[in-house]
C-alpha positions in Angstrom: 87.3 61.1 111.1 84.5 61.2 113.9 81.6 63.7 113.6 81.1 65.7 116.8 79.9 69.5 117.9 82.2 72.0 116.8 84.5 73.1 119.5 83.4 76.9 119.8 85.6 77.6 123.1 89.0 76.3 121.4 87.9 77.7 118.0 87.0 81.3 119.9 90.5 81.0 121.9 92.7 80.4 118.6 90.5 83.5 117.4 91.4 85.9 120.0 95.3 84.7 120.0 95.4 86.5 116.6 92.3 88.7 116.3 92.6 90.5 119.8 96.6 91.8 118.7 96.0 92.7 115.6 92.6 94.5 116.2 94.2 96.5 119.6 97.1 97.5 116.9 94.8 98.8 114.3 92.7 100.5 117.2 95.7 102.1 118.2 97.0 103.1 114.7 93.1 105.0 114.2 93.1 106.6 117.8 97.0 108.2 116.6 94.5 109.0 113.5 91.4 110.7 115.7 94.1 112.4 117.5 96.0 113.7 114.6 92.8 115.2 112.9 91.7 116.7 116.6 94.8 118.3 116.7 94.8 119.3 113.0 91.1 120.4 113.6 92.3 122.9 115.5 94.0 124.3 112.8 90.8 125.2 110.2 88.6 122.8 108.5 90.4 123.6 105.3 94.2 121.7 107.0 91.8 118.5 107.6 90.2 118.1 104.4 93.3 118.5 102.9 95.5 116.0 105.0 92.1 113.8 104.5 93.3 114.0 101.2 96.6 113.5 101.4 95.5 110.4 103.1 93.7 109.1 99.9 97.1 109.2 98.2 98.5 106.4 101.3 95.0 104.3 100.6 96.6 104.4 96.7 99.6 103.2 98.3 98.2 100.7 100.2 96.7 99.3 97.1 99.5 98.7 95.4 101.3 96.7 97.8 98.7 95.0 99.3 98.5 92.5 97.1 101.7 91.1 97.7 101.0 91.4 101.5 98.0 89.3 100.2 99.8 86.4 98.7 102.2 86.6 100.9 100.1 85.8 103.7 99.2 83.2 101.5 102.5 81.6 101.3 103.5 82.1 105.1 100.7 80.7 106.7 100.4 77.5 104.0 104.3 76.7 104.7 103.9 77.2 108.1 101.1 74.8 108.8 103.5 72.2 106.6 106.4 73.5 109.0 108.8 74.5 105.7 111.2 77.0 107.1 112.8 77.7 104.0 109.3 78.1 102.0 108.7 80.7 104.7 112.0 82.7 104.2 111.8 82.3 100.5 108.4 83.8 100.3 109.0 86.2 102.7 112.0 87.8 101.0 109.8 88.0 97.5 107.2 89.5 99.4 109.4 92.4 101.1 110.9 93.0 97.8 108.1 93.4 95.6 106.3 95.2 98.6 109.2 98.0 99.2 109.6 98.6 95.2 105.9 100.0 95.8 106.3 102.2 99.0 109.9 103.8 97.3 107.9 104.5 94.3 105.4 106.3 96.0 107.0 108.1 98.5 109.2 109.4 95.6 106.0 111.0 94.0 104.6 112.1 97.4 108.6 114.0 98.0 109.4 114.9 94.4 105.9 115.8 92.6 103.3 116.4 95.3 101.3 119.4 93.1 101.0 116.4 90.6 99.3 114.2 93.3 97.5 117.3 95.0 96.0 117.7 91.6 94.5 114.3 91.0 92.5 114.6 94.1 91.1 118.4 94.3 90.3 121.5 92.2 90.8 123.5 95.0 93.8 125.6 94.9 94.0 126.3 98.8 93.3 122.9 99.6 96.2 121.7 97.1 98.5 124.1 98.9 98.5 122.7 102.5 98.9 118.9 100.9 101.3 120.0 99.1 103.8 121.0 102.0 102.3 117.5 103.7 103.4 115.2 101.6 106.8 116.4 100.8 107.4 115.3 104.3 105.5 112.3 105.0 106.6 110.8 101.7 109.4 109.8 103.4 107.0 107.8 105.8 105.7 105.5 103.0 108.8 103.3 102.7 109.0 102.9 106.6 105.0 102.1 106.9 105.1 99.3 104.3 108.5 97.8 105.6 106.6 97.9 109.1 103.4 96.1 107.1 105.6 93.5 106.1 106.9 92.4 109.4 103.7 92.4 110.9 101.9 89.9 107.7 105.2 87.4 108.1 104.9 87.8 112.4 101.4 87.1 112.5 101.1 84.2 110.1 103.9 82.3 112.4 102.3 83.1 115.7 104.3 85.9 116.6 100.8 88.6 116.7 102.3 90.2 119.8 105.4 91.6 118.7 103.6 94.1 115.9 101.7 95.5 118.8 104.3 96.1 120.5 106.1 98.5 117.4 102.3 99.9 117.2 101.9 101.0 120.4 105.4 102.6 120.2 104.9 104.3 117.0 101.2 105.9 118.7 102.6 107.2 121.6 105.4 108.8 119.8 102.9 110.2 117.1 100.8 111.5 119.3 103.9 113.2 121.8 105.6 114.6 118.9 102.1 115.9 116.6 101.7 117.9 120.1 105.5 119.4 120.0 105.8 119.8 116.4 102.0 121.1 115.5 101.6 123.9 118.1 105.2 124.5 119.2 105.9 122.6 122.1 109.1 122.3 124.1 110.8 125.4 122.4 110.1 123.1 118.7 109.2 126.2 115.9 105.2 125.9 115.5 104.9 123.8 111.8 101.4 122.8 111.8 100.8 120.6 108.9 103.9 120.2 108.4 104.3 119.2 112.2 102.4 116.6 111.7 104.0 114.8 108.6 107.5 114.7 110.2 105.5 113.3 113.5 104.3 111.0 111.1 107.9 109.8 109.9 109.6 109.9 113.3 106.4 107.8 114.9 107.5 104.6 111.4 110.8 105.3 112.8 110.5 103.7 116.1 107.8 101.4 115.1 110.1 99.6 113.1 113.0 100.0 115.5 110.6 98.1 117.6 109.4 95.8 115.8 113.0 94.5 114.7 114.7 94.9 118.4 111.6 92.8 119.9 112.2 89.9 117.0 115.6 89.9 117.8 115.2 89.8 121.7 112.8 86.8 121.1 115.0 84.6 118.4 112.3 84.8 115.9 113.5 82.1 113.4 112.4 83.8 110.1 112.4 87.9 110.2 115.9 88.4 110.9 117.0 85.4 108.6 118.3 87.9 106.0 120.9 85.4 104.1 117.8 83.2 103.7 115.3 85.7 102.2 116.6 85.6 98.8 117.0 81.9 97.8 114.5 82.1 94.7 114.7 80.1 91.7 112.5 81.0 89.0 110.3 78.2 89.8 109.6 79.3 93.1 108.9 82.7 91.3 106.7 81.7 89.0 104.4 79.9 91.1 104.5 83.6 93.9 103.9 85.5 90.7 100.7 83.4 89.8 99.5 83.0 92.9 100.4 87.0 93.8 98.9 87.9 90.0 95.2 87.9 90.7 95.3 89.6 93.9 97.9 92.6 92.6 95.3 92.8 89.7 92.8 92.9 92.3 94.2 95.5 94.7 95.5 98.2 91.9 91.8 98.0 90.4 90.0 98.9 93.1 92.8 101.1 94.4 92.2 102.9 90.9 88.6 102.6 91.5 88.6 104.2 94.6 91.1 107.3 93.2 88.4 107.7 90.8 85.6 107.6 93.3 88.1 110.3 95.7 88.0 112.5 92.8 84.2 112.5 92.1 84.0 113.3 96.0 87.2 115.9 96.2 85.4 117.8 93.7 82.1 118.5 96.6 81.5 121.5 98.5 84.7 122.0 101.0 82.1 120.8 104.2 81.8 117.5 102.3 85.3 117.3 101.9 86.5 117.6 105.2 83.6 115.7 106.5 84.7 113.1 103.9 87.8 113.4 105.8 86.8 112.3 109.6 84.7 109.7 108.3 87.7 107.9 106.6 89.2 107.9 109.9 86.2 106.9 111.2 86.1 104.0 108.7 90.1 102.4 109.7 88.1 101.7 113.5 85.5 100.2 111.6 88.4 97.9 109.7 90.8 98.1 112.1 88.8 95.8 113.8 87.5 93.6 111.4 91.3 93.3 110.4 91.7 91.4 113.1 89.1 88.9 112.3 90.1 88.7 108.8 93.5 88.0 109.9 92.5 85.2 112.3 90.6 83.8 109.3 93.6 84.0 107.0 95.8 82.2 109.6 93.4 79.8 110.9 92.1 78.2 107.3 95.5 79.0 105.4 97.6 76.9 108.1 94.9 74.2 108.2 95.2 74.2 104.1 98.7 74.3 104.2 98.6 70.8 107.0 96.6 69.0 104.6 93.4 69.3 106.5 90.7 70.8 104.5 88.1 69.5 106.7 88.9 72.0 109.1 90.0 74.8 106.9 86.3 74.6 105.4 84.1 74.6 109.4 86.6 77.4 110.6 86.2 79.5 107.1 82.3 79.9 107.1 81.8 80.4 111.2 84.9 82.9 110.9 82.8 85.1 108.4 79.4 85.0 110.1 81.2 85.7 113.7 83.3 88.8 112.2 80.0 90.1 110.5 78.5 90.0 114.0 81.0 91.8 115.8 80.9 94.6 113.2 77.2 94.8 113.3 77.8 95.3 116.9 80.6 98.2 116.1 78.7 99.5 114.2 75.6 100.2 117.1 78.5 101.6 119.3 79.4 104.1 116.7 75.6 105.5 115.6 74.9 105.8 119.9 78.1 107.8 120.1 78.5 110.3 117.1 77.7 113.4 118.2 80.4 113.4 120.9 82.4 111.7 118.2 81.8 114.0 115.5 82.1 116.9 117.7 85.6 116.3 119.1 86.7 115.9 115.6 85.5 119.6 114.5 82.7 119.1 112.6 79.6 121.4 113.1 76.7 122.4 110.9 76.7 121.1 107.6 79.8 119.3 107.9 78.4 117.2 111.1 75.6 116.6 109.0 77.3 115.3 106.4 80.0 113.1 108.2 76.8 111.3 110.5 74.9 111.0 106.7 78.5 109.0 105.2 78.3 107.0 109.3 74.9 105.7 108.8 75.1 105.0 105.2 78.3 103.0 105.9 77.5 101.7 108.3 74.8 99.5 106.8 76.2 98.2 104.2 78.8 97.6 106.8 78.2 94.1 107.7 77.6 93.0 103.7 80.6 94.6 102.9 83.1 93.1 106.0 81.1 90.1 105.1 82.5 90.6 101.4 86.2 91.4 102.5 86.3 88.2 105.1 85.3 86.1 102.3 87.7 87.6 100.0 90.5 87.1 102.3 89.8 83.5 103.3 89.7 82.3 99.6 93.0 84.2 99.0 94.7 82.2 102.3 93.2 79.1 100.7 94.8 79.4 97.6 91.8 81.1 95.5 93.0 84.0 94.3 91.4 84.4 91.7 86.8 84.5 92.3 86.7 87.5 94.5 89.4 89.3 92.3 87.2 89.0 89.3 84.0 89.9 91.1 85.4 93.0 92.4 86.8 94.1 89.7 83.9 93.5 87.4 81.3 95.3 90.0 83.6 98.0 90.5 83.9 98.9 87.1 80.7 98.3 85.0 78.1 98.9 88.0 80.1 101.3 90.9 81.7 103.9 88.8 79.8 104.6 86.2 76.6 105.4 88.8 79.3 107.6 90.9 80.8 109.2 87.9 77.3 109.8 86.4 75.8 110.8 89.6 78.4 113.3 90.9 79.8 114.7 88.3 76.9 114.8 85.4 74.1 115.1 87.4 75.3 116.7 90.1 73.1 114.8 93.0 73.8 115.5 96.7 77.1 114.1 98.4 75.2 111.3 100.3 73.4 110.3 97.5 76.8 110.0 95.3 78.4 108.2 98.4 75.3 106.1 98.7 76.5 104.9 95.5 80.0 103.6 96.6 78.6 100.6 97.9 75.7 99.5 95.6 77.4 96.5 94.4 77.8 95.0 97.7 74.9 92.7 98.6 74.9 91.5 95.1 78.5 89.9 95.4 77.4 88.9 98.6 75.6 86.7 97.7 77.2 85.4 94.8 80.2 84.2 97.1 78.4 82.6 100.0 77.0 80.2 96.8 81.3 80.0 96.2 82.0 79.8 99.8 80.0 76.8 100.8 80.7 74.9 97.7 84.3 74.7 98.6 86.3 75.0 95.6 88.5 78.1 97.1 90.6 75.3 98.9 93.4 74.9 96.5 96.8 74.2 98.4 100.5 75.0 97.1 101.9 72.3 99.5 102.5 69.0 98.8 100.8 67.4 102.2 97.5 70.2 101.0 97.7 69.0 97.3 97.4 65.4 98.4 94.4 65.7 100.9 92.6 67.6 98.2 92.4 64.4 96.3 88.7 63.3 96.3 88.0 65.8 98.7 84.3 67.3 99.0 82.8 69.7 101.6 80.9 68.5 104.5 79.0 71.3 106.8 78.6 68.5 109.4 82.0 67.3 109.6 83.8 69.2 112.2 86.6 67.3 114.6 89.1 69.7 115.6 91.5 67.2 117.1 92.4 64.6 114.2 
């Protein structure tokens, strides 16, 4: 294979095929979010800390199935670069399985025992109350949103980025139309506030997935709709999902745990902290929402290459994929600081809660670029094959480093709310480090296909190898 200069404007056009969709779709899901806590705002600052709770619950969620959505992603891209059609279906029926047993369980809890989940996250009866008559409605969402997830992880790993958007810009519009009907009243609608806004919540997955499902059909997507072939498994194939899946699942509850711990720690703050705790988790899904993108380009762009039996390529898009999506977020991340107080403002907070919420901004906000740099990483060696490195650091730092200091901090000692949130991210630059050293070694290339197993043989990395068109 000839050496030559990497080809940046093919490499940057392949990025923005994926990153651009997927990014304008998660923009759009966190502008539906802005707008539901504007409109909730209005309401008392007591309705959006608790829906900012409530929202922790769906983070839990989103934990538990994303590990499947993880190896998955895995599996969809790897078979598609090696053009296996029935891998594809195969992997994709496991995935929606496993995926949907996790959104059924939860929105049972959220419908059937929502003071039992209200409970987890605050000591505050008032605040419990209000998430309490959320939930019991948009429990009935959480089946629909990870259905929708699914679709979108098997669309975009077989070029298909656009059609998601298209459900996502659907679903906004109707959140945003029907949280202004069913919050204040609207169009002779009874005025339900909270509770306006969970069943806009439900009706908005609704047509999203209507969307979504119509749009694959119109375009004769060859794997979504090929129900009869989405449940071929053997328990070979099984086996090697499971193992693959294993680390990741492991990976995603943990932290997901880790992070219900942390909510606690914070639920249990002054009620400013809360509901500034609560715009700056909506403040946050911009921040990922657009690195999202990025990461799924990266999961794509290497997996596929892995998949083809070209690791020479997986391993020059995988490290200039990580340093370009740190970049943009660095930039992000200026754009936010310069704009917060209108930000901020819009979103209700004043005083000591707008103090608060632009303390959590900044302090996010640089570790921001570590951590993105972290999550890009994580997601590349998953798409790869490697499951298993950025699991075990995770979970390690998050459990004998991150939550004891938050724990201790917050709940012994009793230190200020920034300071304890401060905390949150003290393991990042450490693991930072520690998987650049994996990254440019190269050992997170380990293929499930037969053309990917065979390339591998005798394989090393080589920074200065990088044709594109071999």
């Amino acid at each position: 294979m000839r050496k030559s200069g990497f080809p940046w404007a093919s490499f940057l056009k392949k990025i923005a095929v994926i990153a651009v969709p997927v990014a304008l779709q998660n923009l759009l899901t966190t502008t539906a979010s802005m707008v539901d806590t504007m409109m909730i705002a209005s309401l008392g600052t007591t309705e959006v800390g608790a829906v900012g709770l409530c929202a922790q619950f769906s983070s839990l969620m989103f934990s538990g199935y994303w590990g499947f959505v993880g190896g998955g992603m895995l599996f969809f891209a790897q078979y598609f670069g090696a053009k296996d059609d029935d891998g594809i279906n195969r992997s994709y029926g496991l995935t929606l399985t496993c995926m949907m047993t996790v959104g059924l369980l939860f929105g049972l809890m959220a419908v059937c025992f929502p003071e039992v989940v209200m409970r987890m996250y605050t000591d505050k009866p008032h605040i419990r109350a209000i998430g309490i008559e959320y939930l019991r409605i948009a429990g009935f969402a959480y089946p629909l949103m990870v259905f929708s997830m699914a679709m979108a992880s098997l669309l975009r790993c077989t070029g298909k980025v656009r059609i998601p958007l298209w459900g996502s810009i659907a679903g906004v519009f109707t959140n945003i139309f029907m949280n202004w009907v069913l919050i204040f009243g609207r169009l002779g609608a009874p005025k339900m506030g909270v509770r306006g806004a969970a069943l806009a919540t439900v009706l908005a997955q609704c047509v999203s997935c209507l969307v979504v499902l119509f749009a694959a059909f119109r375009s004769g997507h060859p794997y979504l709709l090929a129900i009869r072939r989405h449940f071929r498994w053997n328990r070979r194939f099984i086996r090697i999902y499971l193992k693959k899946c294993f680390p990741i699942l492991c990976n995603e509850v943990l932290i997901g745990v880790g992070n219900m711990v942390i909510n606690i720690v914070l639920g249990r703050q002054p009620e400013e902290a809360i509901a500034a705790l609560a715009v700056f988790r909506t403040l946050e899904g911009l921040v990922i929402g657009f690195f999202a993108g990025f990461s799924n380009a990266a999961s794509v762009l290497v997996g596929t290459e892995v998949g083809a039996g070209h690791p020479d390529r997986a391993f020059g898009r995988a490290w200039r994929l990580i340093y370009l999506c740190q970049g943009i977020i660095a930039l992000l991340g200026v754009i936010l600081i310069a704009l917060h107080t209108p930000i901020l403002t819009v979103m209700g907070m004043h005083g000591e809660s707008f103090r608060l919420a632009f303390g959590m901004m900044l302090i996010y906000l640089s570790f921001g670029i570590i951590r993105m740099g972290n999550w890009a990483q994580n997601d590349t060696f998953r798409s790869a094959g490697d499951a298993t490195t950025g699991t075990v650091m995770e979970i390690v730092f998050m459990y004998l480093m991150v939550l004891p200091c938050v724990c201790v901090s917050g709940l012994i000692l009793k230190w200020p709310t920034l300071a304890v949130f401060a905390l949150c991210y003290a393991d990042e630059p450490i693991r930072y480090v520690l998987m650049q050293i994996h990254l440019h070694k190269g050992k997170w290339i380990r293929p499930v296909t037969p053309e990917g197993i065979e390339a591998m043989r005798n394989w090393k990395p080589d920074h200065k190898l990088v044709d594109e068109t071999a």
